[in-house]
FILOGU-947494 format. One record per residue (C-alpha): residue in three letters; z, x, y. Coordinates in Angstrom, 2 decimals. Layout:
REM FILOGU-947494
<bafi code="Ala" z="Z" x="X" y="Y"/>
...
END
This chain:
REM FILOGU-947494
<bafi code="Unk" z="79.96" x="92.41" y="91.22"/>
<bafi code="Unk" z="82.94" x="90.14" y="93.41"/>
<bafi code="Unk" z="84.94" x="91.86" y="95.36"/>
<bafi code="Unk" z="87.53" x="88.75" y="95.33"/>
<bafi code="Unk" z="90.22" x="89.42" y="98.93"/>
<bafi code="Unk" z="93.60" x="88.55" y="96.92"/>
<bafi code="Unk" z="95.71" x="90.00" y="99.68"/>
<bafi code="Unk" z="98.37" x="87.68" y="100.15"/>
<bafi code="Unk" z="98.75" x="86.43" y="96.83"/>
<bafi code="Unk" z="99.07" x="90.78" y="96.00"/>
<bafi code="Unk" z="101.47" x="91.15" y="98.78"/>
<bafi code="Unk" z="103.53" x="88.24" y="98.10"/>
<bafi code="Unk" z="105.45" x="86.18" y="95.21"/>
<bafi code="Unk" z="104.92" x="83.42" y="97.07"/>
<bafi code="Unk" z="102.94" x="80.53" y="95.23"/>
<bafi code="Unk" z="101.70" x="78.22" y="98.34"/>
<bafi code="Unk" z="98.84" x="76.27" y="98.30"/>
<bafi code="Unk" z="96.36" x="79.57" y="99.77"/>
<bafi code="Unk" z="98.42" x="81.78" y="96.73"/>
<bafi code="Unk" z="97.61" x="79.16" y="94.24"/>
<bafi code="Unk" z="94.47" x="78.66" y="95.13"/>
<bafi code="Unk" z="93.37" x="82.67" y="95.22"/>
<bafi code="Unk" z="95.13" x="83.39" y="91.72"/>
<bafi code="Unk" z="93.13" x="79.93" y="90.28"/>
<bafi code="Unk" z="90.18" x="81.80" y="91.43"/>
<bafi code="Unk" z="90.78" x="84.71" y="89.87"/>
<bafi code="Unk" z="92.18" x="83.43" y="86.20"/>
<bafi code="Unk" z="89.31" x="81.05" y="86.23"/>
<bafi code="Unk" z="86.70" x="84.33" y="86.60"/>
<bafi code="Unk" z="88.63" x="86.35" y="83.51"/>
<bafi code="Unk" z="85.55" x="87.84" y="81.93"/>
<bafi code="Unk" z="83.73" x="88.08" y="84.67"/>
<bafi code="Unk" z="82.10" x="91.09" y="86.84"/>
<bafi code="Unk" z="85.00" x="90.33" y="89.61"/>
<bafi code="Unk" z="87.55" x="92.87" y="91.20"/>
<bafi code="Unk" z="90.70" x="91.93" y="92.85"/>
<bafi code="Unk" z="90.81" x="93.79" y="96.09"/>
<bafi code="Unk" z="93.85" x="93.95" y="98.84"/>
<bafi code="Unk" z="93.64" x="94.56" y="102.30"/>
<bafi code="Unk" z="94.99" x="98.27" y="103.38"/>
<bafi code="Unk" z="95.66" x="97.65" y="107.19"/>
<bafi code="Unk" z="96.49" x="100.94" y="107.78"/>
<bafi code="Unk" z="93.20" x="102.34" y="106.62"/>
<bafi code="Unk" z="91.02" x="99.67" y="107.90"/>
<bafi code="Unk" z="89.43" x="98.97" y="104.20"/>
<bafi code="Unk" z="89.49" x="97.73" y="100.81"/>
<bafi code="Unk" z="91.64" x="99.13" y="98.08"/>
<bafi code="Unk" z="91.97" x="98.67" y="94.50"/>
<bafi code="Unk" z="95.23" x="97.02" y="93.47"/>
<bafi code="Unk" z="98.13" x="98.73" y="92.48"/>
<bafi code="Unk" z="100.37" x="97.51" y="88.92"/>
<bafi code="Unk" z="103.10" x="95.57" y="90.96"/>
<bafi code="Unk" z="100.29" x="94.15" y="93.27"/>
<bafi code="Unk" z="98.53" x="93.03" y="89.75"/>
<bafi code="Unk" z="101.75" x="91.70" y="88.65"/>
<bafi code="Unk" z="102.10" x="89.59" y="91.70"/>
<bafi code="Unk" z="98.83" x="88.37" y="91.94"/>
<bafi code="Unk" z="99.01" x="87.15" y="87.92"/>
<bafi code="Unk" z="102.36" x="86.69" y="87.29"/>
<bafi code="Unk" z="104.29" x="85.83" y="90.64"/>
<bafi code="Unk" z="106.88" x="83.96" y="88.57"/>
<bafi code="Unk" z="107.88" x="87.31" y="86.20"/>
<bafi code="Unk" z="111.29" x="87.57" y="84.66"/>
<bafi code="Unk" z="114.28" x="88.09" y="87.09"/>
<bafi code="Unk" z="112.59" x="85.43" y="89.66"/>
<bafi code="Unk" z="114.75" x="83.22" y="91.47"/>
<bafi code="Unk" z="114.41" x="80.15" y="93.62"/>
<bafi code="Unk" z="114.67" x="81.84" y="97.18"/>
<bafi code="Unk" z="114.27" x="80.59" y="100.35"/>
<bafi code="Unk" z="111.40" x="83.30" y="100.65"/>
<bafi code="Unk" z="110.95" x="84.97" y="97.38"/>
<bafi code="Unk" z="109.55" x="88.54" y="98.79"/>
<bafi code="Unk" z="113.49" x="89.39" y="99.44"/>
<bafi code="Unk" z="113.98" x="89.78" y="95.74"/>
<bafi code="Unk" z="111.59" x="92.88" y="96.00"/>
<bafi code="Unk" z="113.73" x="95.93" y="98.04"/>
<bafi code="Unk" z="111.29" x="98.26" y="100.46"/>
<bafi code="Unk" z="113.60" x="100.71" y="98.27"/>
<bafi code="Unk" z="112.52" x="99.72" y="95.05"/>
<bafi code="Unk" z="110.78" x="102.08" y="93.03"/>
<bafi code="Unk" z="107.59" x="99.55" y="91.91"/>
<bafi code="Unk" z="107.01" x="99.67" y="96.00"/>
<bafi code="Unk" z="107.81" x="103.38" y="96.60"/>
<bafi code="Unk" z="104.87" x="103.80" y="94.10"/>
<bafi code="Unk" z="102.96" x="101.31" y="95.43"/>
<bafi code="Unk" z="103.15" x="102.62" y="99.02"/>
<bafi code="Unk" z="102.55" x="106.30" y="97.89"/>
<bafi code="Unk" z="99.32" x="105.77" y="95.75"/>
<bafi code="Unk" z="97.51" x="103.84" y="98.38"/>
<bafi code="Unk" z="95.36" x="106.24" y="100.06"/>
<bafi code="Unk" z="94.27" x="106.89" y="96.11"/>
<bafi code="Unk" z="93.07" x="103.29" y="95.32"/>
<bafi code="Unk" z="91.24" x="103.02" y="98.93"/>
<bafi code="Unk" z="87.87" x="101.79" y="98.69"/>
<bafi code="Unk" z="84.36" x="103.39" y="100.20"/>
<bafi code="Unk" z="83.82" x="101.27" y="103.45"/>
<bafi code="Unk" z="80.92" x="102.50" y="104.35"/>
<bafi code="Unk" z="78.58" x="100.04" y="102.83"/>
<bafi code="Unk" z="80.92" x="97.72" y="101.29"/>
<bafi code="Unk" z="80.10" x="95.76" y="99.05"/>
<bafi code="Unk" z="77.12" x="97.06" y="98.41"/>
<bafi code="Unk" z="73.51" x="96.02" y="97.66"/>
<bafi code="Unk" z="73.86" x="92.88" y="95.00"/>
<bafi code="Unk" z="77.36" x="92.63" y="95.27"/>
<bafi code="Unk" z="79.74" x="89.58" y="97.00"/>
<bafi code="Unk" z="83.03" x="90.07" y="98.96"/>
<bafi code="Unk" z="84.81" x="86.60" y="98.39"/>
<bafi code="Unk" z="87.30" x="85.93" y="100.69"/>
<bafi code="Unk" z="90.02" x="82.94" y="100.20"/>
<bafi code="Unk" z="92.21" x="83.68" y="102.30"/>
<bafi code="Unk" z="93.73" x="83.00" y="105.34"/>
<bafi code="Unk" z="92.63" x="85.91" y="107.61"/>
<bafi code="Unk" z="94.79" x="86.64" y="110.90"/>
<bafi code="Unk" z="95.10" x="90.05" y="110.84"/>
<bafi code="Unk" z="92.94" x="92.87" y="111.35"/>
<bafi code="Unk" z="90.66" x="92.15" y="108.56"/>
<bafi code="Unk" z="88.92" x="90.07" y="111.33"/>
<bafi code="Unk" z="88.36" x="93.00" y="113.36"/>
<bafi code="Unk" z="86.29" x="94.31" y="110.32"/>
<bafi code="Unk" z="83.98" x="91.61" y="109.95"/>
<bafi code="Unk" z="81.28" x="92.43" y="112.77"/>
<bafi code="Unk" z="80.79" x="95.96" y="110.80"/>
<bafi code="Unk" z="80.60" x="94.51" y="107.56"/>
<bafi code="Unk" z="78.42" x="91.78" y="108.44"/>
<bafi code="Unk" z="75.77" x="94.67" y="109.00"/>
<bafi code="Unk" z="76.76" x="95.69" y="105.33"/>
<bafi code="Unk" z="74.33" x="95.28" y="102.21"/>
<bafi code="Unk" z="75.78" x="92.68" y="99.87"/>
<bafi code="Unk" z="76.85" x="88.71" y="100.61"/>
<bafi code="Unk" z="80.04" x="87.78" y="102.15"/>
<bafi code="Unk" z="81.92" x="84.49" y="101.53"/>
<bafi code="Unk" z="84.57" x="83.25" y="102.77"/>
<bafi code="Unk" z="87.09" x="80.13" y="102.20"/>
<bafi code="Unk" z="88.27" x="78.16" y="105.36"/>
<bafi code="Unk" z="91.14" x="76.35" y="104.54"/>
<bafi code="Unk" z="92.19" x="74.30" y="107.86"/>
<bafi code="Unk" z="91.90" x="74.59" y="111.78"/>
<bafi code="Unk" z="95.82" x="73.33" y="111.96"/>
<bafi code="Unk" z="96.37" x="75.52" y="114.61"/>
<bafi code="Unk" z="93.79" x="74.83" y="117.02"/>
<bafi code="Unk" z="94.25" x="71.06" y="116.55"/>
<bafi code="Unk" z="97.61" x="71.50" y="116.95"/>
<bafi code="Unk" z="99.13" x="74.67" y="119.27"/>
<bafi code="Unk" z="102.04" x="76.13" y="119.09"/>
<bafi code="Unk" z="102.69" x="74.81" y="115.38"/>
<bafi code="Unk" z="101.20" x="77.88" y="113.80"/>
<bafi code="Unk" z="103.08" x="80.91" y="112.32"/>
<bafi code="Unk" z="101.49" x="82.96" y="114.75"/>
<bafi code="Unk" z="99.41" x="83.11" y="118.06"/>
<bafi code="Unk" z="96.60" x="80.57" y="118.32"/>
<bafi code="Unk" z="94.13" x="82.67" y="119.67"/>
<bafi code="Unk" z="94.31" x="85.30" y="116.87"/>
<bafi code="Unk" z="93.18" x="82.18" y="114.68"/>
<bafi code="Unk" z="90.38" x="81.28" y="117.40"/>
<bafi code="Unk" z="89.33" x="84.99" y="116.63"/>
<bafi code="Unk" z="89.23" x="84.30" y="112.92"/>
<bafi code="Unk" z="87.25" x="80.47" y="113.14"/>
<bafi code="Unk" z="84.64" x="82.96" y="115.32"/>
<bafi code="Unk" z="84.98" x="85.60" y="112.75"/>
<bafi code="Unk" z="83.93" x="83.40" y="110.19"/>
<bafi code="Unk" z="80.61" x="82.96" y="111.97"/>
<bafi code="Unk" z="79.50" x="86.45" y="111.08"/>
<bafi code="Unk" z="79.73" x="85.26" y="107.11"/>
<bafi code="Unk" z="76.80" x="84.36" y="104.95"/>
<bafi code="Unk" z="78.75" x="81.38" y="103.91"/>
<bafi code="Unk" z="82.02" x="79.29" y="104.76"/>
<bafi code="Unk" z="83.38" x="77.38" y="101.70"/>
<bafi code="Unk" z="85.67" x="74.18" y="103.48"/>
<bafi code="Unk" z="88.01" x="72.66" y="101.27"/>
<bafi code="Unk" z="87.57" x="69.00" y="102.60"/>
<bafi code="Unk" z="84.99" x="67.32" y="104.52"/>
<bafi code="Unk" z="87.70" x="66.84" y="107.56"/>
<bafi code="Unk" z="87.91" x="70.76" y="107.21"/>
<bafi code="Unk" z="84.13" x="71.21" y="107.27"/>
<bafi code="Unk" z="83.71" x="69.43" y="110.84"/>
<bafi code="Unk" z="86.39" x="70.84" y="112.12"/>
<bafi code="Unk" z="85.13" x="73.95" y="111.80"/>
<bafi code="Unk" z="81.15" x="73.30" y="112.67"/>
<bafi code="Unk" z="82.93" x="71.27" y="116.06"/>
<bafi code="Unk" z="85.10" x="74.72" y="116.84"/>
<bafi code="Unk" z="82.00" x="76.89" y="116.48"/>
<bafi code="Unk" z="80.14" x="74.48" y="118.67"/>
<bafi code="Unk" z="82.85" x="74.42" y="121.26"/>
<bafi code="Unk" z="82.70" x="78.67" y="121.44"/>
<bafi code="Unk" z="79.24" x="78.92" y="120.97"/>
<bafi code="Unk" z="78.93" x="80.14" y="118.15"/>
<bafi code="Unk" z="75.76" x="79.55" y="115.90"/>
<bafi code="Unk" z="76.45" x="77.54" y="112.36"/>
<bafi code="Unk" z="76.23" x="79.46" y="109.61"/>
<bafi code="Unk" z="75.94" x="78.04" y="105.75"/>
<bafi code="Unk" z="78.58" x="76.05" y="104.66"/>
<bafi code="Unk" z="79.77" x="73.87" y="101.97"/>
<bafi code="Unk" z="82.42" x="71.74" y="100.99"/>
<bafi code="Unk" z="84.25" x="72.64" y="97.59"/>
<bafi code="Unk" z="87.36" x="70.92" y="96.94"/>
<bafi code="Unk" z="90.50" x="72.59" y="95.58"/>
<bafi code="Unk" z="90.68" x="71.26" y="91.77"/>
<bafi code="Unk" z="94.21" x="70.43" y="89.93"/>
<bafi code="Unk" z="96.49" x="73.59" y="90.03"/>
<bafi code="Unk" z="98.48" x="72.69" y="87.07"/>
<bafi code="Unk" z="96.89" x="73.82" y="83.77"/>
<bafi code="Unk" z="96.32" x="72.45" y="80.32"/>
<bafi code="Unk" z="96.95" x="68.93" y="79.30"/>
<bafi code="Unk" z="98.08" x="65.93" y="81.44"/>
<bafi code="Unk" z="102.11" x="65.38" y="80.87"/>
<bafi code="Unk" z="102.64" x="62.60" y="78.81"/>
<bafi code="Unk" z="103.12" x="59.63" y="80.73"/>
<bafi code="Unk" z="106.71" x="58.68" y="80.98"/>
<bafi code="Unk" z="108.89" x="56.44" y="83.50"/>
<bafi code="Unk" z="111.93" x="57.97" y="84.58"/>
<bafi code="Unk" z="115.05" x="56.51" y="84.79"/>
<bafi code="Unk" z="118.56" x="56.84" y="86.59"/>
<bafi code="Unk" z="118.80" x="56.63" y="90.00"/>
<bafi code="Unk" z="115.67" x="56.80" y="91.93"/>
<bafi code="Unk" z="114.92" x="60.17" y="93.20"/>
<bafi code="Unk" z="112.06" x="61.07" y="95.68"/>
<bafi code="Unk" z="110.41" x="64.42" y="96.16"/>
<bafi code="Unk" z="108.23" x="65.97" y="99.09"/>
<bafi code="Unk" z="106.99" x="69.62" y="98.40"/>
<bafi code="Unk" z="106.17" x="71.35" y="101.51"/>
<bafi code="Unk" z="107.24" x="74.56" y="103.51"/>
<bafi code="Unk" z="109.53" x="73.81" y="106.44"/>
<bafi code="Unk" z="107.68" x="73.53" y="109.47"/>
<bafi code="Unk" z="107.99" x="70.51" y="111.84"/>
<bafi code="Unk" z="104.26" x="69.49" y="112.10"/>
<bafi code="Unk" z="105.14" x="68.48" y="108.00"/>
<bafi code="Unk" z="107.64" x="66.29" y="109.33"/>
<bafi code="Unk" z="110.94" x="66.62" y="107.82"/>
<bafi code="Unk" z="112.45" x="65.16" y="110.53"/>
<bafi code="Unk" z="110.75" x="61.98" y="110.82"/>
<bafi code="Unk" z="111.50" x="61.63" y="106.81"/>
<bafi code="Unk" z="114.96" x="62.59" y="107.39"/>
<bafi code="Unk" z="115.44" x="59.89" y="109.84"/>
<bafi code="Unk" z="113.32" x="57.04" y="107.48"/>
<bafi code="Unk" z="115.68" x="57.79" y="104.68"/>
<bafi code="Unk" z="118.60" x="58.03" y="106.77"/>
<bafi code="Unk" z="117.67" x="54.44" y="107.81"/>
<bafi code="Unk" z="117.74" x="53.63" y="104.56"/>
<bafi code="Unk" z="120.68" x="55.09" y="103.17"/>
<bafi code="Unk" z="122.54" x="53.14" y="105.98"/>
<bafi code="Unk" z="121.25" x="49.84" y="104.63"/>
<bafi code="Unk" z="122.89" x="50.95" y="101.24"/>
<bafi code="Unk" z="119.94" x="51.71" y="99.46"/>
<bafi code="Unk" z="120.94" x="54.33" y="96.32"/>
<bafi code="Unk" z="118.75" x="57.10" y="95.91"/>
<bafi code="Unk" z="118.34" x="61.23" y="96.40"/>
<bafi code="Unk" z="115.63" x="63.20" y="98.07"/>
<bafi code="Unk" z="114.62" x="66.39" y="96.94"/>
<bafi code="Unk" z="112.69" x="69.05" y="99.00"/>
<bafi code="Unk" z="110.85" x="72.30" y="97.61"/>
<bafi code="Unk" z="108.88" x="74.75" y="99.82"/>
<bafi code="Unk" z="109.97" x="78.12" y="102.00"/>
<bafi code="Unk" z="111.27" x="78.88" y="104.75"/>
<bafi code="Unk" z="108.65" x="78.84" y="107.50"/>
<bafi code="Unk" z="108.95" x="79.62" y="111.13"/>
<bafi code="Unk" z="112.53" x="80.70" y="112.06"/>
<bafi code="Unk" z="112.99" x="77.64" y="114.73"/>
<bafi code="Unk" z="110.92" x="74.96" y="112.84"/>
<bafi code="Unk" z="113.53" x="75.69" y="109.86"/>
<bafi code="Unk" z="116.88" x="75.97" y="111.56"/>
<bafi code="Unk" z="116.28" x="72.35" y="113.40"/>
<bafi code="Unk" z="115.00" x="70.75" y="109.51"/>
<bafi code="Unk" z="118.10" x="72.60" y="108.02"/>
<bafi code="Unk" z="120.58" x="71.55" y="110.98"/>
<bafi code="Unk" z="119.22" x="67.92" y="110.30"/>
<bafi code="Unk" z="119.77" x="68.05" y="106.44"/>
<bafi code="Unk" z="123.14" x="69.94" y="106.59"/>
<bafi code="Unk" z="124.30" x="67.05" y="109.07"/>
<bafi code="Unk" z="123.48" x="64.33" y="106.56"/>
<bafi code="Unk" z="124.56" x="66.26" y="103.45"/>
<bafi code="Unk" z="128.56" x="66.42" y="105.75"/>
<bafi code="Unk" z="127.72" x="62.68" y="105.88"/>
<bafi code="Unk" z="127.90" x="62.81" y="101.79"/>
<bafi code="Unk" z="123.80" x="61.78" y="101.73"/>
<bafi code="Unk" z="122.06" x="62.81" y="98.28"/>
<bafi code="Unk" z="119.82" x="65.03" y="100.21"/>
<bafi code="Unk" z="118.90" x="68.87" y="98.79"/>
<bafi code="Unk" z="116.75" x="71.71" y="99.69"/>
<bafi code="Unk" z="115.60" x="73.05" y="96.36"/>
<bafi code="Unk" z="113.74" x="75.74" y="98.12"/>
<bafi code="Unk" z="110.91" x="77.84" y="96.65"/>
<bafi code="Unk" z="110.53" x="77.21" y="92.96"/>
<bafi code="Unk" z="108.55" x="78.58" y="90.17"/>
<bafi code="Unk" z="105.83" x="76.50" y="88.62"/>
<bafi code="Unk" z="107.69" x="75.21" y="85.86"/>
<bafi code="Unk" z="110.80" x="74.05" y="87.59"/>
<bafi code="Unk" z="108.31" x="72.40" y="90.33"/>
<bafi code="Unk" z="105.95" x="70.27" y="87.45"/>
<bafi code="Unk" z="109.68" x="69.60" y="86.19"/>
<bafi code="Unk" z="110.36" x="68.04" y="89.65"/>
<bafi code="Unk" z="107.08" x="65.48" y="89.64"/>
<bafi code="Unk" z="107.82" x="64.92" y="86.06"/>
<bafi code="Unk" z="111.69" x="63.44" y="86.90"/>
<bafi code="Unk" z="110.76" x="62.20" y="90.34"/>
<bafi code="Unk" z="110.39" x="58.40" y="90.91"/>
<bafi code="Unk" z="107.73" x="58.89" y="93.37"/>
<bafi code="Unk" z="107.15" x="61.49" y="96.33"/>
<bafi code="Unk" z="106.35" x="61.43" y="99.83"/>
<bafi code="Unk" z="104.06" x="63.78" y="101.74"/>
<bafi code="Unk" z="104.39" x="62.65" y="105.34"/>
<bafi code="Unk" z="102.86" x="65.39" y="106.54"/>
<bafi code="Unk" z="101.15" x="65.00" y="109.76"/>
<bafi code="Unk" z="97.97" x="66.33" y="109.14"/>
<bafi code="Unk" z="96.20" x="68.72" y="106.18"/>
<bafi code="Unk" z="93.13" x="70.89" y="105.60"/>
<bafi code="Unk" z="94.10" x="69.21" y="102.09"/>
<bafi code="Unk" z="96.68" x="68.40" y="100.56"/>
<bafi code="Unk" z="97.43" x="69.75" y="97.28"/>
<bafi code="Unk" z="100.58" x="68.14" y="96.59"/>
<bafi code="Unk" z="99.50" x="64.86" y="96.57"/>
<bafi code="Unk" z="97.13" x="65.65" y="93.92"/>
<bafi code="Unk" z="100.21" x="67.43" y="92.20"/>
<bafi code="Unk" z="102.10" x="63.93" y="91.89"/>
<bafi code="Unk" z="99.31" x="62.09" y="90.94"/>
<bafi code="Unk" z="98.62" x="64.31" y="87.82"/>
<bafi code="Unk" z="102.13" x="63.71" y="86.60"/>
<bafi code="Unk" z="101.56" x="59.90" y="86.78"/>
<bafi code="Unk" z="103.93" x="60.22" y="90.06"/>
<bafi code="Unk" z="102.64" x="57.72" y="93.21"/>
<bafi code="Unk" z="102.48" x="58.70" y="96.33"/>
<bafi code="Unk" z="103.91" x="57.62" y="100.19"/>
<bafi code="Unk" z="101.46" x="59.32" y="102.16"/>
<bafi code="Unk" z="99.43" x="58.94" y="105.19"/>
<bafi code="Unk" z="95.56" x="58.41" y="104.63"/>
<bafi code="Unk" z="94.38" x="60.55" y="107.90"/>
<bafi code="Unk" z="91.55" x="62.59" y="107.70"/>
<bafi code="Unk" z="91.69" x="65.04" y="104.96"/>
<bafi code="Unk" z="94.66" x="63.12" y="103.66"/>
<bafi code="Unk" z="92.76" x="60.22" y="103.28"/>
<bafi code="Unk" z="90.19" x="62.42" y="101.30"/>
<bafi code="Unk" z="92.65" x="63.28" y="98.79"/>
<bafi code="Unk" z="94.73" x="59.74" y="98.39"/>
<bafi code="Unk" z="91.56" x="57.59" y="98.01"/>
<bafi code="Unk" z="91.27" x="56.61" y="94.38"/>
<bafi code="Unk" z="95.11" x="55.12" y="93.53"/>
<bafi code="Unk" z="98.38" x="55.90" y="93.17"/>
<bafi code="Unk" z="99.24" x="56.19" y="96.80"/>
<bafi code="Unk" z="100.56" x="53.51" y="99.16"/>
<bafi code="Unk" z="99.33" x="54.07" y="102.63"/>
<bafi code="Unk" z="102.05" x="54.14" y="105.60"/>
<bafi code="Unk" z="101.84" x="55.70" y="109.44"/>
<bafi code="Unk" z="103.61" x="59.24" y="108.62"/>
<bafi code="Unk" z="104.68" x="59.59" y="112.02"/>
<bafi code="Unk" z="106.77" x="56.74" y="112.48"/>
<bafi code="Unk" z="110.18" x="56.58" y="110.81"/>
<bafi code="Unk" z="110.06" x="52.42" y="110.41"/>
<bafi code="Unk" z="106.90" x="52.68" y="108.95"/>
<bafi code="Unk" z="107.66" x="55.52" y="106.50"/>
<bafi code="Unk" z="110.60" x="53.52" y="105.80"/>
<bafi code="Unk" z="109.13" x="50.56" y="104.97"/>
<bafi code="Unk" z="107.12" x="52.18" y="102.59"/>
<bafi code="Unk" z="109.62" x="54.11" y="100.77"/>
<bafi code="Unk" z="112.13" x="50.92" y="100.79"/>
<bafi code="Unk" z="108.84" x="48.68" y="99.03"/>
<bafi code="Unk" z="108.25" x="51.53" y="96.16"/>
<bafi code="Unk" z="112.61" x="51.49" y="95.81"/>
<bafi code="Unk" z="112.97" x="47.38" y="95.81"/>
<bafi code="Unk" z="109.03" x="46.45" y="94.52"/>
<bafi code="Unk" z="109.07" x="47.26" y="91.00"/>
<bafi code="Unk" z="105.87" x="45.55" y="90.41"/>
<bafi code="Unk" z="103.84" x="47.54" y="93.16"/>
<bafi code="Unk" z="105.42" x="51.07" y="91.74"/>
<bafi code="Unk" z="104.10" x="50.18" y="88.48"/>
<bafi code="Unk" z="101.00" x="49.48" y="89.49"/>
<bafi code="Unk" z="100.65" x="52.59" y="91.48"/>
<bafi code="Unk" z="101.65" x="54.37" y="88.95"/>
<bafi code="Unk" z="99.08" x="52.60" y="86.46"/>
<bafi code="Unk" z="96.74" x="54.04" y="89.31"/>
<bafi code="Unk" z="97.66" x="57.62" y="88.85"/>
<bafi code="Unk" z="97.59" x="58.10" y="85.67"/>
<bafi code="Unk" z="94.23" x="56.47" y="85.67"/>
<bafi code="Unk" z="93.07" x="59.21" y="87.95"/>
<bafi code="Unk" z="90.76" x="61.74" y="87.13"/>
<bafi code="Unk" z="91.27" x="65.45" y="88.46"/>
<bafi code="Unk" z="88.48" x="68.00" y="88.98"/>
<bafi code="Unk" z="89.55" x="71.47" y="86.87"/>
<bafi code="Unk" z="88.87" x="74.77" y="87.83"/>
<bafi code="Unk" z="85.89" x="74.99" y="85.16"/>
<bafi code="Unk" z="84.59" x="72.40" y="87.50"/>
<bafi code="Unk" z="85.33" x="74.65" y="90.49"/>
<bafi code="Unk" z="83.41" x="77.37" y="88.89"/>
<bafi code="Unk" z="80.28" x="75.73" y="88.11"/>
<bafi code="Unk" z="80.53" x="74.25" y="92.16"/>
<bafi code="Unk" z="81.12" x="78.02" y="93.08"/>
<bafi code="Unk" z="78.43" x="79.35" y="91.47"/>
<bafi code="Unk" z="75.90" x="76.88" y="92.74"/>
<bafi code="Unk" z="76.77" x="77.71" y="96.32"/>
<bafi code="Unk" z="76.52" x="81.76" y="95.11"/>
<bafi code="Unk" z="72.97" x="80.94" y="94.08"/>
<bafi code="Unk" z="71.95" x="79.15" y="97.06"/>
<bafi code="Unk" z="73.61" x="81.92" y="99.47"/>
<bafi code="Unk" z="71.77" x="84.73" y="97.37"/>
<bafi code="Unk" z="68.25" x="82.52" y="97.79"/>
END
C-alpha cells in the first residue's frame, strides 16, 4: 500500500506547481493500491480524507470557481462542506503507532514546513519505507524570500535526512540538497533525480500562429525573487520606444509585501494607459487558453528548483525568454527558448524586443518547440517505480 501526503493540494484549490504535481501523482496511480492521506496538525497524524478534501484534491477547478487572487476565499470557514469537514476529523484519523506499516510506503510530495517535520524522527523508527519529494532549497539560497522562516525549512532539508529516499526534481535540486546536508552534517541518504513530466494532459494543441497584436505571458505567483519588477521595467523600456504589445500575468497572490510593491508597479503603468494585466489565479483551461493565444512568454524568474512553466509554453508550440541558470537551464535546453540575463532589465529587453521585431528567429523558435518532446506522467510512473524497487532492495 502508498500512503500518498496530498495535504496541500486537500487543503487548498490552489493549482501551483507542488498542487499540480501531487494531484498528477495521484490520477496517474488510479487503480492502484494508493491512499490519499492529509496531514491532521492538531492530532499529530495521518487521516483519511474527507469528501470536500477529495473534491479539492481531484477537482480543484469544480463548478462555481473563479479566478481569485487566492482561490481558498471562495470556500467560507462557515460553510457547511467545512463545518463537516472539521467535525468528522477525529473519525478519519489514522493509527500512528506504526505507520505505515510493514510493506507499506508513505510518499510524500510535498513541501513540508510544518509540524509534519517534527514527526519524522518517530516515524523513521516505523516499519514500512518513506519517500519523500524535494522540490527546491530557494530559501536557503536565497533568505528572506521565502513565505516563511528560513530555519523552519533548514529543519525540513535535515528532516529529509531521516527518509529512505529523497526524489529531486532537477539535477541543480539534487546538489543542492546533498551540499545542505553536507554543510549540517548530516549523512546522505538515497536519492534520485525524477523530473516533473508535462502537466497538461492528452494530445499536443494543434499548432497554430496567433495573430493580432503581440501579446506576452509570464505565469508565476507574485513574489519578487520571480522578478516582476525587473520585467516590468524591460517592457516599460519598451513600451517607451513605441513598441505595441500587452503583457499578461497569471499566478496568486504571494507574500503580502512582495505583492503590494509588484501590484503598486503594475497599477502605476496601467494609470500610464500600458496594456499590462494581472489575470490572477486561473483554472487550467483558461491558463492552456493563455499559451495557446500568447505570442511567446517570459519566465524571468531568478532562479527554480524547476520550472514548470517553461515546459508549459513549449508544449503549446509557445517560445520562451528565459534565463538558462541552473535548473532553468535544465529545463530550456532542447529549443524553443532564447537565452537572456533575467536579472537585468536591458538584457531582458533586448530579448523580448528581438522575438517582437525578428520574425525569422520567433519562427524558428517556435519550429523548436513544437519539435520538442515532453516526458508524460506514464513515463513518471515507470521512473517512480524503479526508484520504489531499488529503495525496497
Amino acid at each position: 500500500m502508498i500512503y500518498l501526503d496530498v495535504t496541500s493540494a486537500a487543503a487548498s484549490r490552489m493549482s501551483t506547481g507542488v498542487q499540480r504535481a501531487i494531484r498528477g501523482i495521484f490520477s496517474t496511480f488510479v487503480g492502484e493500491k494508493m491512499v490519499p492521506v492529509i496531514w491532521d496538525r492538531r492530532g499529530g497524524c495521518y487521516s483519511l480524507l474527507s469528501s470536500l478534501e477529495r473534491e479539492r484534491l481531484t477537482n480543484p477547478f469544480a463548478a462555481g470557481f473563479r479566478t481569485s487572487f487566492w482561490p481558498d476565499v471562495q470556500e467560507t470557514m462557515l460553510s457547511l462542506g467545512r463545518m463537516n469537514e472539521l467535525m468528522g476529523k477525529p473519525a478519519r484519523r489514522l493509527e500512528w503507532s506504526g505507520f505505515p506499516g510493514e510493506g507499506n510506503v508513505l510518499m510524500i510530495p510535498d513541501l513540508c514546513w510544518d509540524s509534519r517535520v517534527e514527526s519524522w524522527e518517530a516515524l523513521a523508527a516505523h516499519p514500512g519505507r518513506k519517500i519523500a519529494i524535494f522540490h527546491d532549497a530557494m530559501p536557503l539560497r536565497l533568505p528572506g524570500q521565502s513565505s516563511s522562516r528560513d530555519d523552519l525549512f533548514a529543519d525540513y532539508v535535515k528532516g529529509l535526512g531521516r527518509m529512505d529516499l529523497v526524489i529531486c526534481v532537477s539535477q541543480e535540486v539534487e546538489d543542492d540538497l546533498l551540499g545542505y546536508w553536507k554543510e549540517f552534517g548530516i549523512p546522505a541518504r538515497l536519492t534520485r533525480v525524477i523530473p516533473w513530466p508535462m502537466p497538461f494532459q492528452g494530445l499536443r494543441p494543434v499548432s497554430r500562429v496567433p495573430t493580432g497584436k503581440p501579446r506576452l505571458l509570464y505565469v508565476s505567483r507574485l513574489r519578487l525573487r520571480k522578478n516582476h519588477l525587473i520585467l516590468l521595467e524591460a517592457c516599460e523600456r519598451l513600451w517607451q520606444e513605441g513598441m505595441d504589445f500587452s503583457l499578461d500575468l497569471i499566478g496568486i497572490a504571494d507574500a503580502l509585501t512582495d505583492t503590494l510593491r509588484i501590484l503598486r508597479e503594475l497599477y502605476r503603468l496601467v494609470r500610464k494607459g500600458r496594456p499590462v494585466r494581472w489575470l490572477r489565479h486561473v483554472s487550467d483551461a483558461d491558463l492552456a487558453r493563455a499559451y495557446r493565444e500568447s505570442t511567446f512568454t517570459v519566465f524571468p524568474s531568478r532562479m527554480e528548483g524547476f520550472g514548470l512553466p517553461i515546459l508549459e509554453s513549449l508544449w503549446h508550440g509557445c517560445p520562451v525568454v528565459c534565463g538558462t541558470n541552473g535548473a532553468l537551464g535544465e529545463v530550456s535546453r532542447g529549443g524553443g527558448c532564447l537565452s537572456v540575463d533575467q536579472n537585468d532589465p536591458a538584457s531582458l529587453a533586448d530579448g523580448i524586443r528581438l522575438l517582437l521585431t525578428d520574425h525569422v528567429t520567433l519562427d524558428v523558435l517556435r519550429k523548436e518547440a513544437w519539435l520538442r518532446s515532453f516526458r508524460i506522467w506514464e513515463n513518471y510512473q515507470a521512473d517512480l517505480q524503479r526508484a520504489l524497487s531499488e529503495v525496497s532492495r
